[in-house]
N, C-alpha and C positions, 0 to 999 in steps of 0.2 A: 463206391457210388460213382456213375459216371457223370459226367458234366450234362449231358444231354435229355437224362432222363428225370422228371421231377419227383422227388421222394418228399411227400408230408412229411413237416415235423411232429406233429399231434397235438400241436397243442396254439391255443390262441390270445391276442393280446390287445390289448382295447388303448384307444386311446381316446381325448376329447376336441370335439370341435367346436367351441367358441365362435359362434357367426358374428357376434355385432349386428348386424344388419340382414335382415329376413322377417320375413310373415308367421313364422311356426312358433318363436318363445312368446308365450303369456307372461303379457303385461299387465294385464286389469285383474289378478288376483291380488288380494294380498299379500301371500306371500312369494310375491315379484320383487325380486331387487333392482341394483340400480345396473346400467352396460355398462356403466364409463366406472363409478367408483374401485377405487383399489379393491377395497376388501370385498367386494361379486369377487374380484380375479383370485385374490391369495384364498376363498373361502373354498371355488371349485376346484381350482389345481390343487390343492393339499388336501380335499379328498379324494380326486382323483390317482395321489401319489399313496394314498393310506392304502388304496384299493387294488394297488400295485402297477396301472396304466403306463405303458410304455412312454406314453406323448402327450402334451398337450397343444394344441389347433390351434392358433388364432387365422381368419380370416382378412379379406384387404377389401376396402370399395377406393375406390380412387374419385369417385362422384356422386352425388347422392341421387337416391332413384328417385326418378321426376313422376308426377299425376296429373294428368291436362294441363301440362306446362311446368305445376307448382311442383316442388320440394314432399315426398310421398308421405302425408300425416300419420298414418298409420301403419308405419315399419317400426320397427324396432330400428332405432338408429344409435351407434356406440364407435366402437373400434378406435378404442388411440391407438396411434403409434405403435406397430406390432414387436419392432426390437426394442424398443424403448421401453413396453411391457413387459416383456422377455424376460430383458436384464434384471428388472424389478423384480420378477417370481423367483429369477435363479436365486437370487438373497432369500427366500422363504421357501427353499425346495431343496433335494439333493439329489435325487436320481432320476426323475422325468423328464424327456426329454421336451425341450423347446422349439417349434415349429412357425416359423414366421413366413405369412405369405407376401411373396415380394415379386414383381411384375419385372417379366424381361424388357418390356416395350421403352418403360419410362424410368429404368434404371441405368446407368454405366459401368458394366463389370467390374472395373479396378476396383470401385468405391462399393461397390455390394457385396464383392468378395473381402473386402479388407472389413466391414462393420458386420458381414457374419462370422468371418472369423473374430471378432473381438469377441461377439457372442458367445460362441464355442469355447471361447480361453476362458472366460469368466466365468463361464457357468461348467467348467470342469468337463469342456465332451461332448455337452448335449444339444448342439445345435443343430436343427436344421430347417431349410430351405423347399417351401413349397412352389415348386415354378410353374404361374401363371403367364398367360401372353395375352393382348390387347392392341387392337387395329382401328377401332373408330375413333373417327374425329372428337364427337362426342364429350369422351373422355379424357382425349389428348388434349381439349382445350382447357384444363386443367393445368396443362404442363407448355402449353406454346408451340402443341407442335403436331398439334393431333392431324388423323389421316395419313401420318406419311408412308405409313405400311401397310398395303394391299395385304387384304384376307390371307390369301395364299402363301405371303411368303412369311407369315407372322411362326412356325417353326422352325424354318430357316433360319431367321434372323435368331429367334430363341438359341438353339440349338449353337450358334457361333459363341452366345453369350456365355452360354453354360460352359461349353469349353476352350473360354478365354478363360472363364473361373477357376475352372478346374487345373487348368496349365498354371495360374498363378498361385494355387493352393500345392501343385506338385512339384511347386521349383524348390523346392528345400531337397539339395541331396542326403541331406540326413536332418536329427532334429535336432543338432544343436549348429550343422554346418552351415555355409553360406546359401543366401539364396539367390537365385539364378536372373535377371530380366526375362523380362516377358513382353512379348514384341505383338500387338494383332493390328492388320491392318483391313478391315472390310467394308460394306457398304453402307454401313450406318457411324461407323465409328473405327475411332484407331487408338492402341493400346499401348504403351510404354512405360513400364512397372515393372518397379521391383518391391517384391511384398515387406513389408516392415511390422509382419506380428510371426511368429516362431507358428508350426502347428497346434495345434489340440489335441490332448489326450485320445483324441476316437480319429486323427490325422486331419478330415476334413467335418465340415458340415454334411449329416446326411441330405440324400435328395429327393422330395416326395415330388409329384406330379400327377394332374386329374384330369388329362385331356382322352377323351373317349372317342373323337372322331379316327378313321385310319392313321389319318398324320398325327393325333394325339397317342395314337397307342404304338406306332413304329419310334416316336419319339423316347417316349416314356421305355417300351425297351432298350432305346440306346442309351439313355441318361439316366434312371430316375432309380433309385432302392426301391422305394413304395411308389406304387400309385395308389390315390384317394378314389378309388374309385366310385362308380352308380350302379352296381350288382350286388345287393345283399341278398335276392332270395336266390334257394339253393342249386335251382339247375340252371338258373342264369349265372352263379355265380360258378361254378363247374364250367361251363363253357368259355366264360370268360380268363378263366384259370387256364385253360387248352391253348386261349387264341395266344395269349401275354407268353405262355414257356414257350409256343411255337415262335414266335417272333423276335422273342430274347436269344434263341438260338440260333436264330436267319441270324441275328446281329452281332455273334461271338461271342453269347455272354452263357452261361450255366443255367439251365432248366430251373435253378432254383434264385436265380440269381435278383429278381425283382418281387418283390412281395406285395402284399394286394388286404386293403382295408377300404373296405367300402364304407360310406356315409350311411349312418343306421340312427334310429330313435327307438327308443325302448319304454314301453308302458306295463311295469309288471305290479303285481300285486301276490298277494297269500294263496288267492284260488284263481281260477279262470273267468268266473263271474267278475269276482271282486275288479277284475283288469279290464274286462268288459266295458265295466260300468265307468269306471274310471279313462277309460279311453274316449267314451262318451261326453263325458267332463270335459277331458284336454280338446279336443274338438270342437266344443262349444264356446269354448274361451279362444281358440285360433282364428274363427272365422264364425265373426259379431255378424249383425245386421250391416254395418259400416261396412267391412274387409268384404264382404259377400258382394254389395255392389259395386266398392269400389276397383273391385275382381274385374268383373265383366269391363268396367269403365272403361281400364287398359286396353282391352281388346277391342271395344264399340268406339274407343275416341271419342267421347261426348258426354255431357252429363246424365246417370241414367238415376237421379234419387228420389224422382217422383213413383221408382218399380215400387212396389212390395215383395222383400226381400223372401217372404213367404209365398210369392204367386209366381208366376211361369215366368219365365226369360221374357227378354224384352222382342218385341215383334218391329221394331224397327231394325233397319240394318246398320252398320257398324258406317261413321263417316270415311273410315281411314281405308286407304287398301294392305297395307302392311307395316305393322306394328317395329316402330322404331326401337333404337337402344336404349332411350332418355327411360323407358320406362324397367329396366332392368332385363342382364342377361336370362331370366326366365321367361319373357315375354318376346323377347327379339323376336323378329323376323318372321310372324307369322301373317299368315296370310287371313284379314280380318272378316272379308264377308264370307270366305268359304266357311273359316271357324264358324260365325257364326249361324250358317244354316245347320251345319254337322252338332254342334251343344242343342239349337232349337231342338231339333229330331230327337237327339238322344235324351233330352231333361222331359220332356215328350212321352216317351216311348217307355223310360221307367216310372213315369210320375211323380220328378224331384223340380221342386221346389227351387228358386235361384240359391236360395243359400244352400241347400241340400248340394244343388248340382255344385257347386263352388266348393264347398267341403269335399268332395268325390274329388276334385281337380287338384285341389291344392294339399289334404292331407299324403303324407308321405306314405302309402298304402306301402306301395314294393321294399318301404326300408323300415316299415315298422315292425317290430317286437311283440307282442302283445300276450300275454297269458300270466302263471303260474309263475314262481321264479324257479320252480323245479323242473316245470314242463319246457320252458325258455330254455334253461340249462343243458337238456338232454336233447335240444333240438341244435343247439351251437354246439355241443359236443360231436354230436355228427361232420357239422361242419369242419373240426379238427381233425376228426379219425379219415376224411380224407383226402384233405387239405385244400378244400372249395376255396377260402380265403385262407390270409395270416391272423386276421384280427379284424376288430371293426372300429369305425371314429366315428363315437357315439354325440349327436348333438340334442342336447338337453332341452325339453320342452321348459322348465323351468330356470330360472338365474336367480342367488346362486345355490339349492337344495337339488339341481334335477340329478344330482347323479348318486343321491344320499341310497335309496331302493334300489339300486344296482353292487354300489359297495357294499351296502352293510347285510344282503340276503341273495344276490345272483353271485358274485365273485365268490362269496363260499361254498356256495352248490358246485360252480364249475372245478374250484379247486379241488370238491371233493373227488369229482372224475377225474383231474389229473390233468384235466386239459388248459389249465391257467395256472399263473406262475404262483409260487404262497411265497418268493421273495424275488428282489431283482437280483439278474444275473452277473450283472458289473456294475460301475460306475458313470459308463459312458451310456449314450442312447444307442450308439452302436453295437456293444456290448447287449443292451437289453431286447435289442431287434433280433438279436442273433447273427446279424450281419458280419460279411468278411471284412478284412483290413481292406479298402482299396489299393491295386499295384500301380505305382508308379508310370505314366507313359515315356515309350520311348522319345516322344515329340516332346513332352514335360521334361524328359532327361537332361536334351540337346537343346533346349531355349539359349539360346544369347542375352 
């Protein structure tokens, strides 16, 4: 096989993504658990490990998403500590790998390479690193320091971090020999370290990354094993497959060399009605009368709960001209009265309802699932036979049962086609990725 050319494996690998914090898990049924209690976390990762899942996800908010000023009532709000979680599961788990999302912006290399590695030592291999980046003020005020990195150079700056980490995770000439200092000096920070934990069984922390804009994805070729990507359906995700081998290769890396799991939700059932109807359900429970105005709110900047969440958009225009960060990275930056004439027209023109049109908006349409668990099966088996994705990071409308009707009736279908694991392949997350050893750099070799 040559380096340059991408050859499908056949086969696919799921893993979970745990948000903490979003609009999609229901809350208001019964059987909603808690975000924060231990046993949501050991109940879904230890099905997700029954199920055979390469990984499990946790995400990061560093602030919590604001609502005409306030604190957002109606989010799901959760997330401790994602290493701190980590570590906990690795004690009630053995072979799924652990994914903690942790921000280049407001972290210090030394110190986030030296507490992933800890992670990875304890938990036998299976650690890895989701690398996000962050520029607004906003959020930096959090930390004391917010704004000091221009949009633009927020890869840049990433990109040093990563491979100040990575030089400090490659200065081990061997695994039991000495390790090397590690010297960086740049525009944000200066680094002098010499590491004081041995490797991990899988050498380093894998590296996931979700940045989809051009510098996210030239990035993400030069860094990342996985990306988390926003292409689950089939010919977007096929093209998206073309641009990532082509760009891994501009970058010196093997056609096969970064792998690709998009952010997916899965509503299956016994028949395709049955999924139907039940998709209808999870919809209804996502986006109340509440969520549905206070939808639009974000983007109108103003009080709008005098609407009738069942009568036409609101005919006032939006006070704001563009929609800040305070209200969450899904709402940035958009432009509020054009939106607003363009949803008039369109909730209009199909004859939806505020909450209708808000369900159209907000349901995960491009990442959902939805059928048969046989019909699901044989349409993701396609997707292995010709390696559109590696796998998908499935986030659970429910907490903690949503992944129960994926384990216990899609994972056997798929298995029966061949295209999912029926055990893991090692002990490490690298191992069950399929992934190579990482080599050593020459510049890692020669540290002082």
């Amino acid at each position: 096989m040559t380096r340059d050319i991408f050859q499908p494996s056949g086969h696919i690998h799921f893993g979970i993504f745990f948000q903490g914090v979003n609009s999609g898990t229901i809350w208001k049924a019964p059987e909603s658990g808690s975000q924060t209690d231990f046993e949501s976390f050991r109940h879904i990762v230890q099905t997700a490990e029954r199920g055979k899942f390469a990984a499990f996800f946790l995400g990061e908010g560093l602030r919590l998403r604001e609502h005409l000023g306030r604190p957002h009532a109606l989010d799901v709000v959760g997330r401790p500590d994602a290493q701190t979680m980590l570590a906990a599961l690795a004690a009630v788990t053995k072979n799924i790998g652990l994914v903690a999302t942790q921000n280049t912006t407001y972290n210090d290399p030394a110190d986030l390479a030296h507490r992933l590695s800890s992670l990875d030592l304890i938990s036998g291999g299976r650690a890895a690193w989701n690398i996000v980046t962050t520029d607004n003020a906003w959020t930096g005020a959090n930390f004391r320091r917010g704004g000091y990195l221009d949009h633009a150079d927020r890869y840049k700056h990433a990109e040093a971090f990563v491979e100040t980490a990575k030089r400090i995770w490659d200065s081990w000439e061997t695994s039991t020999g000495p390790a090397r200092r590690v010297l960086h000096e740049g525009q944000h920070y200066t680094v002098d370290v010499t590491p004081r934990l041995p490797r991990s069984a899988q050498y380093r922390p894998v590296l996931f990354q979700a940045g989809d804009s051009p510098d996210g994805r030239d990035f993400a070729a030069r860094q990342a094993d996985v990306i988390f990507s926003a292409h689950p359906k089939f010919d977007d995700a096929v093209e998206f497959r073309r641009d990532i081998v082509a760009r891994s290769v501009a970058a010196g890396r093997g056609a096969n060399a970064v792998q690709i799991m998009p952010a997916s939700e899965f509503i299956l059932a016994a028949t395709d009605q049955e999924a139907q109807e039940k998709k209808a359900w999870v919809r209804s429970l996502q986006i109340g009368p509440q969520q549905a105005i206070a939808y639009l709110e974000q983007f109108w900047g103003r009080e709008l709960s005098s609407y009738d969440p069942d009568g036409p958009l609101p005919e006032i225009d939006p006070v704001v001209e563009e929609t800040s960060e305070t209200r969450g990275s899904g709402f940035h930056g958009a432009k509020a009265r054009q939106l607003a004439d363009q949803w008039r027209a369109e909730a209009k023109d199909k004859g939806l309802s505020i909450r209708q049109f808000v369900t159209s908006k907000t349901a995960r349409i491009d990442a959902t699932f939805t059928g048969s668990y046989t019909a699901v099966a044989d349409h993701l088996a396609e997707f292995a036979r010709v390696g559109a994705v590696d796998g998908f990071n499935i986030s659970p409308w429910l907490i903690p049962t949503g992944l129960d009707d994926i384990v216990n009736h899609l994972v056997p279908e798929l298995q029966e086609r061949g295209v999912y694991p029926t055990e893991y392949r090692g002990t490490t997350l690298r191992e069950n990725l399929g992934l190579e050893t990482p080599v050593r750099s020459e510049e890692s070799a020669h540290v002082s």
